[in-house]
C-alpha positions in Angstrom: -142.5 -96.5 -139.6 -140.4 -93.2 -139.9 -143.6 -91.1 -139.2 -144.6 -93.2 -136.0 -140.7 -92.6 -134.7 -141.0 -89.0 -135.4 -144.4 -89.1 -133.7 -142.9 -90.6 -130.8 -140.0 -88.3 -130.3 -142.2 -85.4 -130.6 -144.8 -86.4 -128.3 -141.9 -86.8 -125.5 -139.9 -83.6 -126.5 -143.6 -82.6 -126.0 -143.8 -84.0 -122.5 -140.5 -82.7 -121.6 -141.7 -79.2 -121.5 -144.3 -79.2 -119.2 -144.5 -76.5 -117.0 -144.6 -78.8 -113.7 -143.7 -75.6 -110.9 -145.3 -77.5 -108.0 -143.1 -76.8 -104.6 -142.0 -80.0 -103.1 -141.3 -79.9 -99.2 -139.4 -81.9 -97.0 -141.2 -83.9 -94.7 -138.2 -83.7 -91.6 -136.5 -80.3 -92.6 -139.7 -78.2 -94.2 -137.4 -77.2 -96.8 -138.9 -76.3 -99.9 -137.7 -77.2 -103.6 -138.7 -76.8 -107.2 -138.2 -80.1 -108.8 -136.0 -79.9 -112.1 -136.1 -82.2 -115.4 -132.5 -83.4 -114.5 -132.8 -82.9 -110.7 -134.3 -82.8 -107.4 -134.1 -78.9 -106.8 -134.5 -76.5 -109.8 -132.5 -74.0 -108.2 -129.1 -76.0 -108.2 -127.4 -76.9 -111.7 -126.5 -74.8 -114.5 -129.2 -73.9 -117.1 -128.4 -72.9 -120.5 -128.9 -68.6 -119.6 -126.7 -69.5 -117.2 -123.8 -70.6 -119.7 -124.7 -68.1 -122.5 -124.8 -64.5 -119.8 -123.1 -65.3 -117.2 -123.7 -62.9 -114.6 -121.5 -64.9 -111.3 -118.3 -62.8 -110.3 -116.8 -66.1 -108.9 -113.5 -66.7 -110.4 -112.8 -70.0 -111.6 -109.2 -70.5 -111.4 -108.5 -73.2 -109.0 -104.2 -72.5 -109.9 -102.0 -70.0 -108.2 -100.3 -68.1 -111.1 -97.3 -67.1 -109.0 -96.8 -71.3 -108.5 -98.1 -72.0 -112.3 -95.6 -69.6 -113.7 -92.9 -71.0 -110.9 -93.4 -74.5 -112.2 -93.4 -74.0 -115.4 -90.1 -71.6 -115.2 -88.3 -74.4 -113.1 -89.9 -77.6 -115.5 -89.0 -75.8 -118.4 -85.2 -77.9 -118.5 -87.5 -81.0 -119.3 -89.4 -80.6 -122.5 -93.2 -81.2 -121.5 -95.8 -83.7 -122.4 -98.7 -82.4 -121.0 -99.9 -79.1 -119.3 -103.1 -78.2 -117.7 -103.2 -75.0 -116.4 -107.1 -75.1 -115.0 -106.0 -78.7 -112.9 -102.8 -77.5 -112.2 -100.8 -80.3 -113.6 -97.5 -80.1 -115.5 -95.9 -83.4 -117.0 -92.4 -83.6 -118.5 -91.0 -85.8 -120.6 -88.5 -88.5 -119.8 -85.2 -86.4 -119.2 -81.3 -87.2 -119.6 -79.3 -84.8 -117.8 -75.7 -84.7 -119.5 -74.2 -84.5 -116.5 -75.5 -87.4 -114.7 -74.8 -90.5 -116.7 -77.3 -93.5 -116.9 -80.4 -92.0 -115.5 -83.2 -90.2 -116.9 -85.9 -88.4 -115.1 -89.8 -87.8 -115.5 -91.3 -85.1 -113.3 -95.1 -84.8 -112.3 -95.9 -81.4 -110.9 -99.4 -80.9 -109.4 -100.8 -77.4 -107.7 -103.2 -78.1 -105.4 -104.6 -74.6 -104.3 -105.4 -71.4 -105.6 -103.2 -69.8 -102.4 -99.4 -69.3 -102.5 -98.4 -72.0 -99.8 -95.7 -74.0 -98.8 -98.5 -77.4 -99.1 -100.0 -75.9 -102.4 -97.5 -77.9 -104.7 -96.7 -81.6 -104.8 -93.9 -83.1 -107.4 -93.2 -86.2 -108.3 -90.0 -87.8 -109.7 -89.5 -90.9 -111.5 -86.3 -92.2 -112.1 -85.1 -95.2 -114.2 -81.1 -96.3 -114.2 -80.0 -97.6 -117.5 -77.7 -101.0 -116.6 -76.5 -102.9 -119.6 -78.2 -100.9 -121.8 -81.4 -101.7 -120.5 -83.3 -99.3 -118.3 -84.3 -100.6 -115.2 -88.2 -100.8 -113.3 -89.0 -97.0 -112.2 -89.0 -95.8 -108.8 -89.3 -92.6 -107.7 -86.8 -90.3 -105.5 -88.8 -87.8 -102.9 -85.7 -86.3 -102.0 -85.6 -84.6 -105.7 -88.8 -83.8 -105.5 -88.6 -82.3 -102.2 -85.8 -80.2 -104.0 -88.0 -79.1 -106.8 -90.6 -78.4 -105.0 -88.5 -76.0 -102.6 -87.4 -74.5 -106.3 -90.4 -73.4 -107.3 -91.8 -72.4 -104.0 -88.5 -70.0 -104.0 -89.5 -69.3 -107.6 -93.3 -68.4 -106.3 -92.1 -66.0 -103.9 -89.9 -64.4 -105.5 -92.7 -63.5 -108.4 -95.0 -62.8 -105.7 -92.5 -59.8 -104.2 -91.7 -58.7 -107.4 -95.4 -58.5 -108.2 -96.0 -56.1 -105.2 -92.9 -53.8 -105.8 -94.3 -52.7 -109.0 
């Protein structure tokens, strides 16, 4: 039994490599294409030379690092929960300011772009109230968020003249 599995996944690892490099064309457009194991055009899809020399100058960054270092300067009153600098996405944890009684915060900070602009960053807040010692249903308060978001923008810029005074 063992050898007939063994013969089995051979003879389709076998199949597998076949060196099939007929051009396929496109009846309505004419364009050409190699057909791929995986897909329907060769060319498109990452191979493994691809991942082991890669040769592409593309950058890969989809974060500004003038907002990334903003956020997390301005977040950094909140310890954090989660961070994700290659998504752009910062997550506090829930937060008690000592000078507002009864209410602890929770902010979601998401970069968007890789260029330093006023749309590139979205916060959210969450807010619960704590009434009789139980905290009440979440809802969230855009004017704070509009506010942080205005602090790290400020933040952004200001890393983004220092950055071209040097």
């Amino acid at each position: 039994m063992l050898k007939i599995i063994i013969s089995l996944l051979c003879l389709i690892i076998f199949l597998g490599c076949s060196n099939n490099n007929s051009v396929v064309s496109n009846p309505v457009t004419g364009e050409k294409k190699t057909p791929g194991m995986f897909s329907k055009d060769s060319g498109k899809g990452v191979s493994l030379s691809d991942i082991l020399n890669p040769q592409s100058s593309e950058s890969a960054v989809n974060v500004n690092g003038f907002l990334w270092r903003a956020s997390l300067n301005i977040l950094s009153i909140a310890p954090l929960i989660s961070t994700d600098a290659l998504g752009g996405t910062i997550i506090t944890d829930w937060y008690v300011n000592k000078n507002i009684k009864n209410k602890r915060i929770k902010i979601m900070a998401f970069i968007k772009t890789s260029e330093l602009r006023s749309d590139g960053i979205s916060v959210k807040v969450h807010v619960q109230k704590l009434k009789n010692g139980i905290l009440t249903e979440t809802y969230t308060d855009d004017d704070l968020a509009s506010q942080i978001e205005n602090s790290i923008l400020n933040e952004a810029r200001n890393y983004r003249i220092n950055s071209l005074n040097k």
